[in-house]
VMD Tcl script that draws the C-alpha trace (Angstrom):
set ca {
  {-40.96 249.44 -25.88}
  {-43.43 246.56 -25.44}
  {-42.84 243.49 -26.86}
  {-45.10 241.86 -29.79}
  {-48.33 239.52 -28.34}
  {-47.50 236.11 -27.88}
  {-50.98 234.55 -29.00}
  {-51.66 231.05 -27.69}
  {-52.43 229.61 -31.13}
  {-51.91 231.69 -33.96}
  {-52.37 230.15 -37.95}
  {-49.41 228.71 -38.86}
  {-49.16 229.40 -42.48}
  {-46.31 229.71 -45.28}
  {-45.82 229.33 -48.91}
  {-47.04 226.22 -49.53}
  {-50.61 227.33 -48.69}
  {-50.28 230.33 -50.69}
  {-49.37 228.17 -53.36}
  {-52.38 226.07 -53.40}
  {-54.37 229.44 -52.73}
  {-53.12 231.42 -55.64}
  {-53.59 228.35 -58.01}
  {-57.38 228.37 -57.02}
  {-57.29 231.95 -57.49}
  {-56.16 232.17 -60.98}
  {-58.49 229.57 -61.93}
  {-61.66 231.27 -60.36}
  {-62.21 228.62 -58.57}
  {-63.97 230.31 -55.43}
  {-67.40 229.03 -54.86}
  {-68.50 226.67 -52.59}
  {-67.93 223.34 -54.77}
  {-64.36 222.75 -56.55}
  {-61.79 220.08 -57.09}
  {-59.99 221.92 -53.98}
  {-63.23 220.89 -51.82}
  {-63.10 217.31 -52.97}
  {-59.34 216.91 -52.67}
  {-59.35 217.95 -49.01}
  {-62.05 215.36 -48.33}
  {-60.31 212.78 -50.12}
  {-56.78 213.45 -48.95}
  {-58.14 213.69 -44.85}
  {-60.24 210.45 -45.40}
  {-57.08 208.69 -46.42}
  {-55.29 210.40 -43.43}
  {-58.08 209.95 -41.04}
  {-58.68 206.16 -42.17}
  {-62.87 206.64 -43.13}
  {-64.38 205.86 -46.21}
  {-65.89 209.14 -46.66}
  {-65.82 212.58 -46.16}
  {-67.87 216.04 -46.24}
  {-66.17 219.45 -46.39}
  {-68.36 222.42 -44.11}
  {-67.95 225.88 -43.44}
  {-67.61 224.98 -39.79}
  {-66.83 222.39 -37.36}
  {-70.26 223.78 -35.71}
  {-71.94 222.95 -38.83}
  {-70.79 219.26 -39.10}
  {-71.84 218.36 -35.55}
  {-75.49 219.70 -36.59}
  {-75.41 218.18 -39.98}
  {-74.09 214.80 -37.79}
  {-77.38 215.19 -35.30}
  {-79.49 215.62 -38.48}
  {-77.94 212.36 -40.45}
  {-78.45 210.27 -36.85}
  {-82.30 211.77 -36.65}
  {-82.01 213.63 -33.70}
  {-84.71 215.52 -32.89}
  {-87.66 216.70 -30.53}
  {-88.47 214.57 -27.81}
  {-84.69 213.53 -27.82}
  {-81.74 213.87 -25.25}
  {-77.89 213.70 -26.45}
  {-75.25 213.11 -23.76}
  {-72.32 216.06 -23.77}
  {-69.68 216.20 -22.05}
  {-70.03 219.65 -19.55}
  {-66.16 220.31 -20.11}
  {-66.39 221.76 -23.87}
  {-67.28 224.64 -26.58}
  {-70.53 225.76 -26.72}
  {-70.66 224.79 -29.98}
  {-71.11 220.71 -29.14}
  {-73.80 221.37 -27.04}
  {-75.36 223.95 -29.61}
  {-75.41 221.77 -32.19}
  {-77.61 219.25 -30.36}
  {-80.15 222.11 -29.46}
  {-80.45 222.90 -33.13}
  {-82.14 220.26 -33.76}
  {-84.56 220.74 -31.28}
  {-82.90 217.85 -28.52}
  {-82.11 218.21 -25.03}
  {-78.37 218.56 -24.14}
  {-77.96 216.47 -21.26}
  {-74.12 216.74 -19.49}
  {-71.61 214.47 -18.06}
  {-68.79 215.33 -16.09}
  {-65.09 214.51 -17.11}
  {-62.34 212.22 -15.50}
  {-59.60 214.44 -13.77}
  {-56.50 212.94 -15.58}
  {-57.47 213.90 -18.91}
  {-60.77 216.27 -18.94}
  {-62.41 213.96 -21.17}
  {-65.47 212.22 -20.83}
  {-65.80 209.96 -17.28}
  {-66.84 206.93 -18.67}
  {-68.38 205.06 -15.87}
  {-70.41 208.10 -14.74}
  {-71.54 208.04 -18.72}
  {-72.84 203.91 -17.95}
  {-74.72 205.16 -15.09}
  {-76.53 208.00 -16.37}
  {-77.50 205.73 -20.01}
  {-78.68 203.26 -17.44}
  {-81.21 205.89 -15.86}
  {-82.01 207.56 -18.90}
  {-82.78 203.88 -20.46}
  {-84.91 203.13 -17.05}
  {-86.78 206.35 -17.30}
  {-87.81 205.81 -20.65}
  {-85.99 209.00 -22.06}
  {-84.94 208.51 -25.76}
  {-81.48 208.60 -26.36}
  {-80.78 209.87 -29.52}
  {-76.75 209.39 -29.33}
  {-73.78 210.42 -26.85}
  {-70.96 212.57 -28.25}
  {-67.97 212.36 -26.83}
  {-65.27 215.08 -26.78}
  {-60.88 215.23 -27.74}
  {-60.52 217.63 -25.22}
  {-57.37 219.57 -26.17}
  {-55.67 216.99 -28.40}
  {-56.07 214.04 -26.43}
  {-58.35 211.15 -27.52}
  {-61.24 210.13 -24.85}
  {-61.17 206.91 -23.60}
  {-62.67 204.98 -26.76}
  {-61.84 201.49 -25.60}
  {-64.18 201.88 -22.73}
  {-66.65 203.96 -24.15}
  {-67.24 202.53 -27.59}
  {-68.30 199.04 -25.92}
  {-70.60 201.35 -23.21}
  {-72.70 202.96 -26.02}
  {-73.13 199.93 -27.91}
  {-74.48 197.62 -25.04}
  {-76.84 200.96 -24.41}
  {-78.01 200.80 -28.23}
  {-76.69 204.42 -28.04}
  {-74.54 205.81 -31.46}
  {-71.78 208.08 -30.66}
  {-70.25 211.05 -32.37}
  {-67.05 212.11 -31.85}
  {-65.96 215.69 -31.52}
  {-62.27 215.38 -32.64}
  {-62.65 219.20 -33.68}
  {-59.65 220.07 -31.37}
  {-57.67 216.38 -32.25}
  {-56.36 215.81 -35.70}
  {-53.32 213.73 -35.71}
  {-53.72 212.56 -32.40}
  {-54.38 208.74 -31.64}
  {-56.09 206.54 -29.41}
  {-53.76 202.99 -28.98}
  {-52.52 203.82 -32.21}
  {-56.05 204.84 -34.14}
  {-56.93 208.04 -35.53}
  {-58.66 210.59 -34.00}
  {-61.79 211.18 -35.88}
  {-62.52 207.64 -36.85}
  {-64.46 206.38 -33.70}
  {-67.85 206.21 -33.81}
  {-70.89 206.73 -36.71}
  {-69.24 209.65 -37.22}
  {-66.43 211.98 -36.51}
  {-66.21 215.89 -36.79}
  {-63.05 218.32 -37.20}
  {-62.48 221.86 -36.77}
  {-60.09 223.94 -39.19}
  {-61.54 226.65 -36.99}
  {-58.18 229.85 -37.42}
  {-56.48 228.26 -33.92}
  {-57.39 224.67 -34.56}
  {-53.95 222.19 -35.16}
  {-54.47 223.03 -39.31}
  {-56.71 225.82 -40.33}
  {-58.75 226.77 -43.43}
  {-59.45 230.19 -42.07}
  {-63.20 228.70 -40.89}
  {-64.19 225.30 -41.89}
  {-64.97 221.68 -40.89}
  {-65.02 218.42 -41.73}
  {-67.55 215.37 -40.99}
  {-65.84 211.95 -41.17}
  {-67.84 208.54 -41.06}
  {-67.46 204.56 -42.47}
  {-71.24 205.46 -43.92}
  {-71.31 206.49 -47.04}
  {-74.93 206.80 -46.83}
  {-74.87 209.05 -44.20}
  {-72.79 211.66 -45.53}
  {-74.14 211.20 -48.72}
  {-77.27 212.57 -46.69}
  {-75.70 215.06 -45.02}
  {-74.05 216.35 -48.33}
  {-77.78 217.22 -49.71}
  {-78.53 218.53 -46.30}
  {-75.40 220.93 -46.26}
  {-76.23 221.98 -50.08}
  {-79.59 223.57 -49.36}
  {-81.00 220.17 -49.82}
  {-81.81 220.43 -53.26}
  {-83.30 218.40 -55.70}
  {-80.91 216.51 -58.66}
  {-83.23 218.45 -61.07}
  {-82.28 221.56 -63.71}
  {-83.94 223.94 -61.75}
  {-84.20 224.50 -57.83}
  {-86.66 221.89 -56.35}
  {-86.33 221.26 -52.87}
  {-88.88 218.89 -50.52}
  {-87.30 219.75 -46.84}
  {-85.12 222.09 -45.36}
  {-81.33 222.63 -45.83}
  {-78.61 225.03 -44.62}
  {-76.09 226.79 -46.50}
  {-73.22 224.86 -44.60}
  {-70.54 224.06 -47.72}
  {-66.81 225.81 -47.36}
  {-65.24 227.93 -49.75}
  {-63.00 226.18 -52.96}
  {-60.31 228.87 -51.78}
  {-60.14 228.13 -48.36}
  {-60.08 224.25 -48.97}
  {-57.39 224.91 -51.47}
  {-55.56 226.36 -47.54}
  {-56.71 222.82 -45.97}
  {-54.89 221.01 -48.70}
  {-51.40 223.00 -48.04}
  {-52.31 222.73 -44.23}
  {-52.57 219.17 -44.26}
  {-49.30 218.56 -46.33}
  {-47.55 220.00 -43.57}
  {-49.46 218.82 -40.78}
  {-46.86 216.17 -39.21}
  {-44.55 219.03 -38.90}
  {-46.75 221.09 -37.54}
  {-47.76 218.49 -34.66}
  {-44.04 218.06 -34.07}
  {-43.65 221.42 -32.93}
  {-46.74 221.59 -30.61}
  {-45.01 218.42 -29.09}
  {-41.87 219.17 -28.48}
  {-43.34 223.31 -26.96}
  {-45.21 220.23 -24.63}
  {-42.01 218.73 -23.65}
  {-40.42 221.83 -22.62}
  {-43.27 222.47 -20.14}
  {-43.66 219.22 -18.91}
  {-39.84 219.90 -18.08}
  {-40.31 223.52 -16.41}
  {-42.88 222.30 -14.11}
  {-41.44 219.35 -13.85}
  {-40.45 220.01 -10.04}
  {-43.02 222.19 -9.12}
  {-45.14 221.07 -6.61}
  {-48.93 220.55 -7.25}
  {-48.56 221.24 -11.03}
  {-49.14 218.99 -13.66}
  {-50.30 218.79 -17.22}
  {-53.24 217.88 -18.38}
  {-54.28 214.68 -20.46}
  {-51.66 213.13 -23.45}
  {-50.70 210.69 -20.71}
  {-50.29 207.71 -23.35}
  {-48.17 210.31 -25.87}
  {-51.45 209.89 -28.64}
  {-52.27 214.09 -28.28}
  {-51.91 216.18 -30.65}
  {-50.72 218.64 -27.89}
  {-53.25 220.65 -29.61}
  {-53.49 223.45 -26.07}
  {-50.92 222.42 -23.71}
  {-52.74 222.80 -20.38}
  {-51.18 222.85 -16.89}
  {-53.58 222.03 -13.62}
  {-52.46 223.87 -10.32}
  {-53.64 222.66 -7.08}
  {-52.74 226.02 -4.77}
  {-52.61 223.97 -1.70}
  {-49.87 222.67 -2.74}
  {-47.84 225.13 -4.86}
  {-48.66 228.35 -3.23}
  {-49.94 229.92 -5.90}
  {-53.02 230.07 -8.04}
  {-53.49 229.09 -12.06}
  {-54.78 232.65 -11.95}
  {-52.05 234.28 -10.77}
  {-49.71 232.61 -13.37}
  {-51.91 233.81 -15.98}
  {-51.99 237.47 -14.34}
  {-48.12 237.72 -14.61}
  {-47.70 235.98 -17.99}
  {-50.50 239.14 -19.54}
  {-47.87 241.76 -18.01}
  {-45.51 240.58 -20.42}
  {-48.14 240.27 -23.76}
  {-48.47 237.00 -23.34}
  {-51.58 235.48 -24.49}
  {-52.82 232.59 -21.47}
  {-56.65 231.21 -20.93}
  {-58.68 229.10 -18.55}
  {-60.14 225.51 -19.30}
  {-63.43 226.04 -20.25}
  {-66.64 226.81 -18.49}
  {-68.38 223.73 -17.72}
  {-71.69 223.76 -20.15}
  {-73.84 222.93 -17.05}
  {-73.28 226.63 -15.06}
  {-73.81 228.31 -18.26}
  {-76.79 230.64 -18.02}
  {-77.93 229.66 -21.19}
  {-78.13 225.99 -20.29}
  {-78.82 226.67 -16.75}
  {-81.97 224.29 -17.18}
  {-80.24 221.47 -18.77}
  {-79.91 217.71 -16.97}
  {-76.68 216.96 -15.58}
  {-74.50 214.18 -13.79}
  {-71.50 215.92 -12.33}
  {-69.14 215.22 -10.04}
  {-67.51 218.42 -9.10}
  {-64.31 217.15 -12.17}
  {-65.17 220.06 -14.71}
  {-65.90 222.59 -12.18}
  {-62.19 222.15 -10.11}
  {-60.71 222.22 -13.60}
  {-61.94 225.53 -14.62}
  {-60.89 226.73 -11.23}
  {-56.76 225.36 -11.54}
  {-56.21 225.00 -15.07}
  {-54.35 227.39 -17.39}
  {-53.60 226.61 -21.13}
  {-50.83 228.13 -22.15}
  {-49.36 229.29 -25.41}
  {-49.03 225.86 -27.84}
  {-48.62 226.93 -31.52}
  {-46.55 225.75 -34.11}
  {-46.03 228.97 -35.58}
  {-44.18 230.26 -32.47}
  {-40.62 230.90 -32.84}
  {-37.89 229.81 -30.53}
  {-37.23 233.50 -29.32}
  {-41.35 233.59 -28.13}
  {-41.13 230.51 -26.73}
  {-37.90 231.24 -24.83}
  {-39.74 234.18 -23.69}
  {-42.62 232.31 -22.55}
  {-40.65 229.77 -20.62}
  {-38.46 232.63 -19.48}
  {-41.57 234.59 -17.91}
  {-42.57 230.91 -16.33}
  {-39.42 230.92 -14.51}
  {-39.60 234.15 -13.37}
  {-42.64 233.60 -12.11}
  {-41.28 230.63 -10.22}
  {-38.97 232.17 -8.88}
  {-40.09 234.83 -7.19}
  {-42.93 231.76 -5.60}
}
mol new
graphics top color blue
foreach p $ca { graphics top sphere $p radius 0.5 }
foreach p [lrange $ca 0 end-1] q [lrange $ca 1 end] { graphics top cylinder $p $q radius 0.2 }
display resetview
């Protein structure tokens, strides 16, 4: 008899969402404005430490709404990261910008932030308009804000951070999703807390959500009937799947305990395996959002690959870092500065189941594969 999947991040959900659902529900409160919608903004605000808050049907959707509030536009480049989701870089050619990518530093996978200085300083001498950088939490851990922050500023440069993959993780003790003009999150179904689909966009400026509210709301007119002077997207969440967010977030530290501690264990199992290590979290801010491990063959004999090969004979669910943005066909064209980072870590690195909803029996049977695997190495 096979044995159940073990997925690498399924929802982890329970009665206190249901809860908070079924109260929604019996008060036919379903459409895309409710007190459900404005109590999830409120309550991650407070959590995140910003001053405001906008609800979205995606994290996709925020990052565009974010390029639209900054002005990005035609005639524009915005600096990406090349180790991320489509959907960062998508969001900037929405607008009608130029995606142009920057390699990663090899500890974490995040943004290298002296080959970001560089490439501003050629952009700036080649009179290319910047029209911000947006850095990226790969996995749960926090780029390097400290440096970067102070790098964008000097460059007149705004930044906007992709935390989509980072609630609850910190950088020297500050929130993810507080750096920057803005800040965007992902409740996305495998994201840390989930409202099915969703997003959030996160900023000091209450001006600039205010404008990205009426941009997300069809952009219409305060009037009685429906007057609207310049385009707007459909981009507001569901009452009934904030009224998920809200149960989600009450049990979010919990939630992030559990990813941790599934961390630990692996940090433990490969802790005397040659050429393996784990990827980013290296100050203990991550949210341990996709534990990651980073296998140099050379050195251990064997491949990420081949890990991942003999984990799927036994159901369970493993993946590869992702695709650098820059050697995918659809952005083939695109400007890059790379320094061979993003590309080695799609080649050794293997994320590995990391969900709080996993029990101790599939996690036992994770780690137990693992070993076997070592073993026979």
């Amino acid at each position: 008899m096979t044995a159940d999947p073990v997925y690498l991040s399924p929802p982890d959900l329970g009665p206190v969402e249901e809860a908070y659902l079924l109260a929604a529900f019996r008060a036919r409160q379903v459409g895309p404005f409710g007190p459900d919608i404005t109590a999830l903004e409120h309550a991650t605000a407070e959590r995140v430490g910003t001053r405001a808050a906008l609800a979205t049907s995606s994290g996709t959707a925020a990052l565009h709404l974010a390029m639209l509030g900054l002005g990005v536009g035609p005639g524009q480049v915005v600096v990406v990261p090349t180790l991320t989701f489509a959907a960062t870089a998508n969001a900037v050619a929405y607008t009608g910008a130029r995606p142009v990518f920057v390699d990663c530093d090899e500890e974490t996978g995040n943004l290298d932030v002296p080959l970001l200085a560089a490439l501003l300083a050629r952009l700036r001498a080649a009179g290319t308009p910047v029209g911000a950088v947006m850095s990226v939490d790969l996995f749960g851990t926090c780029a390097d804000y400290t440096s970067l922050l102070p790098v964008c500023a000097a460059a007149g440069v705004p930044v906007i951070e992709d935390a989509a993959e980072s609630l609850g993780a910190t950088h020297r003790g500050r929130p993810a999703g507080s750096f920057g003009r803005a800040a965007v999150l992902s409740f996305q179904h495998n994201k840390i807390m989930t409202t099915s689909s969703g997003g959030m966009l996160l900023s000091d400026d209450e001006a600039f959500v205010a404008r990205c509210r009426y941009l997300a709301a069809q952009a219409r007119q305060p009037v009685v009937h429906y007057e609207h002077t310049e385009v707007g997207y459909n981009y507001r969440p569901s009452n009934l799947l904030a009224a998920v967010g809200r149960g989600q977030l009450h049990r979010l530290d919990g939630m992030l305990v559990r990813r941790r501690l599934l961390r630990e264990r692996y940090a433990k199992l490969f802790a005397t395996v040659p050429g393996v290590r784990l990827l980013g979290d290296d100050d203990g801010g991550g949210n341990c959002w996709m534990s990651t491990v980073v296998v140099d063959p050379a050195r251990a004999g064997w491949q990420a690959a081949d890990l991942a090969a003999a984990l799927a004979l036994d159901e369970i669910e493993t993946r590869p870092v992702f695709k650098p943005m820059h050697l995918q066909p659809v952005y083939a064209d695109a400007p890059a500065s790379v320094t061979g980072v993003a590309e080695r870590l799609f080649d050794t690195g293997l994320i590995l189941p990391s969900g709080s909803a996993l029990d101790e029996r599939q996690i036992d049977r994770v780690c137990g594969a693992v070993e076997q695997f070592l073993d026979r190495r």
